[in-house]
C-alpha positions in Angstrom: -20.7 -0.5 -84.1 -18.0 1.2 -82.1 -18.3 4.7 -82.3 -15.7 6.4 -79.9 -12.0 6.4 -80.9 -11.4 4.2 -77.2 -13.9 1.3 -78.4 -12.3 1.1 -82.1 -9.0 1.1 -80.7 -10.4 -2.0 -78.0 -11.4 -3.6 -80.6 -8.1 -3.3 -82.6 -6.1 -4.2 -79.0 -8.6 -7.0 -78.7 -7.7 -8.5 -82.0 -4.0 -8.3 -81.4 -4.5 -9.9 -77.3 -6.6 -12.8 -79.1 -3.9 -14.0 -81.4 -0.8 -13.6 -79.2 -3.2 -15.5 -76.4 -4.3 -18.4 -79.2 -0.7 -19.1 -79.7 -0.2 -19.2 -76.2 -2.7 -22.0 -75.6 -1.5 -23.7 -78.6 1.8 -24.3 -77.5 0.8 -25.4 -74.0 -1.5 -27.6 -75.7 2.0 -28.5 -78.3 3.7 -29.3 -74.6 0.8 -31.3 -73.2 0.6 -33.4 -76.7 4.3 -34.6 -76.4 3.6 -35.8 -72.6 0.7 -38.0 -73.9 2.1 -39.3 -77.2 5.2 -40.3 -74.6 2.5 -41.9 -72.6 0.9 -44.0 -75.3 4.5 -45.1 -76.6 5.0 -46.5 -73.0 8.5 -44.6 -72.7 8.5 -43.5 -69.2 11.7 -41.5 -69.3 10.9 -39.5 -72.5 7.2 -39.1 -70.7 8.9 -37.5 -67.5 11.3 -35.4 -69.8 7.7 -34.1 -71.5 6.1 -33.5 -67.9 9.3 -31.3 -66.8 9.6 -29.2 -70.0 5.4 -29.1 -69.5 5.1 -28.2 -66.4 6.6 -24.4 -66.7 4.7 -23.9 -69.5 1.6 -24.5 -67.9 2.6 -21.8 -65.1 3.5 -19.4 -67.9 0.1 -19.7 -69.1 -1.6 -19.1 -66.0 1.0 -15.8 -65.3 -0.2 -14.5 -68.7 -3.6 -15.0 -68.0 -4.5 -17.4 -70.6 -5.2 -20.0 -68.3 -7.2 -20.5 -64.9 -4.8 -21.6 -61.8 -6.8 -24.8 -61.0 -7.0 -25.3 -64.2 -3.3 -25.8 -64.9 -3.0 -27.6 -61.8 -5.2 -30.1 -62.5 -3.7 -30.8 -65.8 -0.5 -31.1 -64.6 -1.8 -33.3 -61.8 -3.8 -35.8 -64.4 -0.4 -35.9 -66.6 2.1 -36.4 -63.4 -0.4 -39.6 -61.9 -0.3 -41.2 -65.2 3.2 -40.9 -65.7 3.7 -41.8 -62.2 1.7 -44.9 -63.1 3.9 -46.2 -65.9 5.8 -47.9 -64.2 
């Protein structure tokens, strides 16, 4: 158990950094979900409307440090080939 006043207040900081980070994920996963329900409707234009508002998210996460750099680029690769594919 913590038992300097710097590790109980880590852990309190780490308890606040976890939820404002878990909401960060959850709404670039939010963003992400509305590009591939768009994909499984078939609507290209909606689907490319998803990928644009998507795509900045996805760069806001990796600024904040929620999410790795190739890993945001890869997702937003996979999303922008399928969409791409539509045709």
């Amino acid at each position: 158990m913590a038992n300097t006043p710097q590790a109980k207040k880590r852990i309190r900081r780490n308890a606040r950094r976890t939820e404002i980070n878990g909401a960060r994920v959850s709404r670039i996963r939010t963003f992400i979900k509305a590009v591939e329900s768009a994909l499984l409707a078939g609507d290209k234009g909606a689907a490319s409307e998803a990928l644009k508002a998507a795509q900045p998210e996805l760069a806001r996460g990796v600024a904040r440090g929620v999410l790795h750099k190739n890993t945001a680029s890869r997702k937003f690769s996979r999303l922008t080939k399928r969409v791409s594919s539509l045709g």
